[in-house]
PyMOL CGO cylinders between C-alpha atoms (Angstrom):
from pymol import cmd
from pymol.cgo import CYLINDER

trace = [
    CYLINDER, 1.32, 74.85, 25.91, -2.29, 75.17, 27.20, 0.3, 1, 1, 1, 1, 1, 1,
    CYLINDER, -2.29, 75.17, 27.20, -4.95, 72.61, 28.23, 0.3, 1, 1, 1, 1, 1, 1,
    CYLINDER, -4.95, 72.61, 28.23, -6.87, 72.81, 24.46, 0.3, 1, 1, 1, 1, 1, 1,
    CYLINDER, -6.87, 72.81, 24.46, -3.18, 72.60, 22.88, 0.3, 1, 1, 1, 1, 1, 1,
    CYLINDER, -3.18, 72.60, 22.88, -2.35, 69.59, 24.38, 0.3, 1, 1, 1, 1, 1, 1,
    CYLINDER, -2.35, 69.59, 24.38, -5.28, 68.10, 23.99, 0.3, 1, 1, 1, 1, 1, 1,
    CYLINDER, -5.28, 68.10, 23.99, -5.33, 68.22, 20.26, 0.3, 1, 1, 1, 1, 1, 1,
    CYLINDER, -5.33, 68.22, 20.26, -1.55, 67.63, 20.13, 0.3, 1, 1, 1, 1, 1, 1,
    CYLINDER, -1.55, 67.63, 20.13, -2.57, 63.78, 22.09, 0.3, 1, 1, 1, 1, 1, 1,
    CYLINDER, -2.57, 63.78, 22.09, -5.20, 63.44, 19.91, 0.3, 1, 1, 1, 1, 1, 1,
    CYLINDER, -5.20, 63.44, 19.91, -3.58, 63.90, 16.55, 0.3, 1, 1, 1, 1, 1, 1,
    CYLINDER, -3.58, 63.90, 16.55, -1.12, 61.78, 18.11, 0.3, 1, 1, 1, 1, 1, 1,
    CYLINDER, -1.12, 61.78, 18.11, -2.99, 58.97, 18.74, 0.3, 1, 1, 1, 1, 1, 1,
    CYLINDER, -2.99, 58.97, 18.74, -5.39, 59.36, 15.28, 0.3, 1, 1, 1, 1, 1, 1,
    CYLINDER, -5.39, 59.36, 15.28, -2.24, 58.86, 13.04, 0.3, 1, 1, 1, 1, 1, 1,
    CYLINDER, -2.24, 58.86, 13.04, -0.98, 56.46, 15.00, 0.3, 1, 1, 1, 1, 1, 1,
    CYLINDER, -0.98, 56.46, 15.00, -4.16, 54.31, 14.98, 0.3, 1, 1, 1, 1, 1, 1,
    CYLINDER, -4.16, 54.31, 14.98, -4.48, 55.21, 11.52, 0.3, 1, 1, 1, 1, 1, 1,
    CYLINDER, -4.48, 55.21, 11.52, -1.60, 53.96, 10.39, 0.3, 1, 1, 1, 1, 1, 1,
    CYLINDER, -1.60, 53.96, 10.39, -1.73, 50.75, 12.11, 0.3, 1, 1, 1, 1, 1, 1,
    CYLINDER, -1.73, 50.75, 12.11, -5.37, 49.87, 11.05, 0.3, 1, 1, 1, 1, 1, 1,
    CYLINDER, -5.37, 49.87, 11.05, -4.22, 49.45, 7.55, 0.3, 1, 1, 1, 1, 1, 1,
    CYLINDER, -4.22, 49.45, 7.55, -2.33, 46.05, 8.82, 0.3, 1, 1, 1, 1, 1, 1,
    CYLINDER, -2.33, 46.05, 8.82, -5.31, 44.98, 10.46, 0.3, 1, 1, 1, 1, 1, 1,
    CYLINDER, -5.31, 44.98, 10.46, -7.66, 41.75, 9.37, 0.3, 1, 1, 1, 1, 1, 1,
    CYLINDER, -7.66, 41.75, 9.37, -10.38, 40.15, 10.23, 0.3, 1, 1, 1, 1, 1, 1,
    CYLINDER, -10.38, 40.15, 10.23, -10.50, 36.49, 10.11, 0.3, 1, 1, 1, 1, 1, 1,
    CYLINDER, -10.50, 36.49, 10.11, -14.67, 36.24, 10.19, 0.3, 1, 1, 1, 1, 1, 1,
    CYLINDER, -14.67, 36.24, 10.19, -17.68, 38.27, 10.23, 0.3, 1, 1, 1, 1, 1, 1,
    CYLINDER, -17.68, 38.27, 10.23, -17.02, 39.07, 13.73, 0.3, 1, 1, 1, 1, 1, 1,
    CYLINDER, -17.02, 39.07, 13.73, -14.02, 40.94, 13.21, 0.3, 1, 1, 1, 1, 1, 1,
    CYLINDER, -14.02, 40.94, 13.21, -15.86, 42.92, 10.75, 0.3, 1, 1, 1, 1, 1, 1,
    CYLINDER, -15.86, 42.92, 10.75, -17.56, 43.87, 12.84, 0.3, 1, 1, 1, 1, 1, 1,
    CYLINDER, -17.56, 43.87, 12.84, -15.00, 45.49, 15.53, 0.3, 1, 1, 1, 1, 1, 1,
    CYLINDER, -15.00, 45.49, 15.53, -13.15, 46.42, 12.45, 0.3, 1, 1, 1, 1, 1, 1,
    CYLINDER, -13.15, 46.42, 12.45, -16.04, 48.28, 11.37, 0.3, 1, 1, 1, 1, 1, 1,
    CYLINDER, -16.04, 48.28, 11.37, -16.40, 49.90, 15.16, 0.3, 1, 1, 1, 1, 1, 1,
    CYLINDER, -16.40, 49.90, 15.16, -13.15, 50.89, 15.41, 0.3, 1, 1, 1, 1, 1, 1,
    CYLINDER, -13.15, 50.89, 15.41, -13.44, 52.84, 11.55, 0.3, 1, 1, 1, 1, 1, 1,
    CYLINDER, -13.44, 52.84, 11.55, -16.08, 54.46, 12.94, 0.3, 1, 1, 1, 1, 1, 1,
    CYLINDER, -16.08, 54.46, 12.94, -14.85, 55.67, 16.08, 0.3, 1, 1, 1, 1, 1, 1,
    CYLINDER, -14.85, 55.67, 16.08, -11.50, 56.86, 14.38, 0.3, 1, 1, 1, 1, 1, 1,
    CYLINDER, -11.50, 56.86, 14.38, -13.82, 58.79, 11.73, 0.3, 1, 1, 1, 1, 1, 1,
    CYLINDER, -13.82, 58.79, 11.73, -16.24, 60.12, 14.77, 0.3, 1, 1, 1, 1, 1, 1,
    CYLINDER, -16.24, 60.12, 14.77, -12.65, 61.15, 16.56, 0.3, 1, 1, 1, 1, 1, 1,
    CYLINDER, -12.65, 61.15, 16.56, -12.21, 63.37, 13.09, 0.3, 1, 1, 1, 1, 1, 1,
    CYLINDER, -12.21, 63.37, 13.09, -15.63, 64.80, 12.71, 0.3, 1, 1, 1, 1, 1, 1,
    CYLINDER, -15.63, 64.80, 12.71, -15.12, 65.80, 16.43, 0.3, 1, 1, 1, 1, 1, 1,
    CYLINDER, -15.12, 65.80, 16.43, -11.78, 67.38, 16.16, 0.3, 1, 1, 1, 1, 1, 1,
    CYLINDER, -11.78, 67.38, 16.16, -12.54, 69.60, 12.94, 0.3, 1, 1, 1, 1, 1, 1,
    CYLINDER, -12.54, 69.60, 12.94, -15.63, 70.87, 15.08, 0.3, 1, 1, 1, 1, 1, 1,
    CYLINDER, -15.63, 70.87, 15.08, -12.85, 71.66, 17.65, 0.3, 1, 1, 1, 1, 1, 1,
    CYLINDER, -12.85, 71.66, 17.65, -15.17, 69.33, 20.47, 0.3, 1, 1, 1, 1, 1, 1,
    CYLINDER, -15.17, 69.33, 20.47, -11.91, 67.98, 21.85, 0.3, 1, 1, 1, 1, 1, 1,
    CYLINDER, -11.91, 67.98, 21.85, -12.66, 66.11, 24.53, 0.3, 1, 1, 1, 1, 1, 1,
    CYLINDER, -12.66, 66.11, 24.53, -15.16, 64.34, 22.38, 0.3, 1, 1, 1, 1, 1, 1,
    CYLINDER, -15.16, 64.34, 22.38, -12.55, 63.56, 19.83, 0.3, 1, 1, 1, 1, 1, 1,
    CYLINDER, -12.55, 63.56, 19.83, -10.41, 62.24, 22.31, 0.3, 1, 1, 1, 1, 1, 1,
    CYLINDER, -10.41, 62.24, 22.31, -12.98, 60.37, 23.94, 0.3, 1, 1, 1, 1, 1, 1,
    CYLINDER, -12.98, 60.37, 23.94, -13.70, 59.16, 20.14, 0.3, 1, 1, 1, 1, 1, 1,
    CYLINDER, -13.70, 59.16, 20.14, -10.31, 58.01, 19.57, 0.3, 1, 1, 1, 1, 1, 1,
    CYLINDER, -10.31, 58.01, 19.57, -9.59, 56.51, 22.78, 0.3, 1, 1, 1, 1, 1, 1,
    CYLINDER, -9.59, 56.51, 22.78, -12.36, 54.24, 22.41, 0.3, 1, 1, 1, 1, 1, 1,
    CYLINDER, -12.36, 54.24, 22.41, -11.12, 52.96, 18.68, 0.3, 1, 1, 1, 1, 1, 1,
    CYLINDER, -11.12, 52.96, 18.68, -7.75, 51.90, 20.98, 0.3, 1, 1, 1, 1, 1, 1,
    CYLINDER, -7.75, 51.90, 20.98, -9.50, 50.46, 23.21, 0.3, 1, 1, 1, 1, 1, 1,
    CYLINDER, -9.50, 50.46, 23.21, -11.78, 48.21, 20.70, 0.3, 1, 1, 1, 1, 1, 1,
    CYLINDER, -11.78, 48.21, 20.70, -8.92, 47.52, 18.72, 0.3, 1, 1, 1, 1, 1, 1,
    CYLINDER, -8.92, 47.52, 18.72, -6.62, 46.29, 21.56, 0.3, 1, 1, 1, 1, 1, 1,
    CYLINDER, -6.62, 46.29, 21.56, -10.02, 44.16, 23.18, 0.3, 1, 1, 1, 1, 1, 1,
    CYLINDER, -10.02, 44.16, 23.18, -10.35, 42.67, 19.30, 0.3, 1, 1, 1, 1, 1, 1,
    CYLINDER, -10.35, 42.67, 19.30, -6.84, 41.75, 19.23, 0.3, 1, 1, 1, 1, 1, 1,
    CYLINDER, -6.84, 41.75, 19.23, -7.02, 39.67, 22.71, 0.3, 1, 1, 1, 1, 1, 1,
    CYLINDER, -7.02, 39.67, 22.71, -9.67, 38.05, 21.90, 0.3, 1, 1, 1, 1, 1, 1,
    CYLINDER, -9.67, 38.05, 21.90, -8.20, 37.33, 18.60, 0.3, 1, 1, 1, 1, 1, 1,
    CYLINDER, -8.20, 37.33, 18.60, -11.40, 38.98, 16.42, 0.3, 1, 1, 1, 1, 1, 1,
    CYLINDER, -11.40, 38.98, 16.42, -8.67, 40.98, 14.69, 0.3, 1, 1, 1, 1, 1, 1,
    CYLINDER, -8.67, 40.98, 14.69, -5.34, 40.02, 13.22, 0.3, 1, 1, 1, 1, 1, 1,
    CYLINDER, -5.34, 40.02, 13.22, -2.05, 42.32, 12.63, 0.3, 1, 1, 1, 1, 1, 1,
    CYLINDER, -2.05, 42.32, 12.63, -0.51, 41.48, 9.16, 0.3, 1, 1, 1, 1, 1, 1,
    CYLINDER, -0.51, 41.48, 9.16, 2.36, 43.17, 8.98, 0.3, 1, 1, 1, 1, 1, 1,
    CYLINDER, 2.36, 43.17, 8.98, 4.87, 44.28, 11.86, 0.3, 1, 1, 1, 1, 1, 1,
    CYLINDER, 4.87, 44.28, 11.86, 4.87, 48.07, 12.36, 0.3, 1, 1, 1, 1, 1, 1,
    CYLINDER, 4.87, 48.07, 12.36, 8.31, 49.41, 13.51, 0.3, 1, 1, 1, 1, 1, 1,
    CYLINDER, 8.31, 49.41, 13.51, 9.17, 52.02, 15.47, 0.3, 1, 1, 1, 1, 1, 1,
    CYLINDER, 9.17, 52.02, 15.47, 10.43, 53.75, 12.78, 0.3, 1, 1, 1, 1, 1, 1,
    CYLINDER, 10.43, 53.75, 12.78, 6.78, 53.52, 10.81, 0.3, 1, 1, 1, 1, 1, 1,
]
cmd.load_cgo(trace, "trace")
């Protein structure tokens, strides 16, 4: 597997797996709209990037929907209801 393979192998990866787990995701106030709201846009960013085949961008994009969502969670801006299992 090359560098570009990879790349959009990690990617996809990490786009279905944030995609999926988004859908258990609430906010409890206007503020976690709005990282909500962030993190929807990054993920769809991350897509427009990886149809253009910019790959680093649409890693870059997705990456930073983790990263928002995972900051949102520890500050409690964003809530997770439902358990995802490993199986999911």
């Amino acid at each position: 597997m090359n560098t570009e393979q990879a790349l959009r192998k990690e990617t996809n990866k990490w786009l279905h797996r944030i995609e999926k787990e988004i859908k258990n995701i609430k906010p409890p106030d206007e503020k976690g709209r709005e990282f909500l709201e962030n993190i929807l846009a990054y993920i769809k960013d991350s897509r427009y990037f990886l149809g253009k085949g910019d790959l680093v961008r649409s890693f870059e994009a997705v990456i930073w929907a983790w990263s928002y969502l995972s900051i949102s969670r520890e500050l409690k801006l964003l809530k997770t209801h439902k358990k995802i299992g490993k199986g999911d």
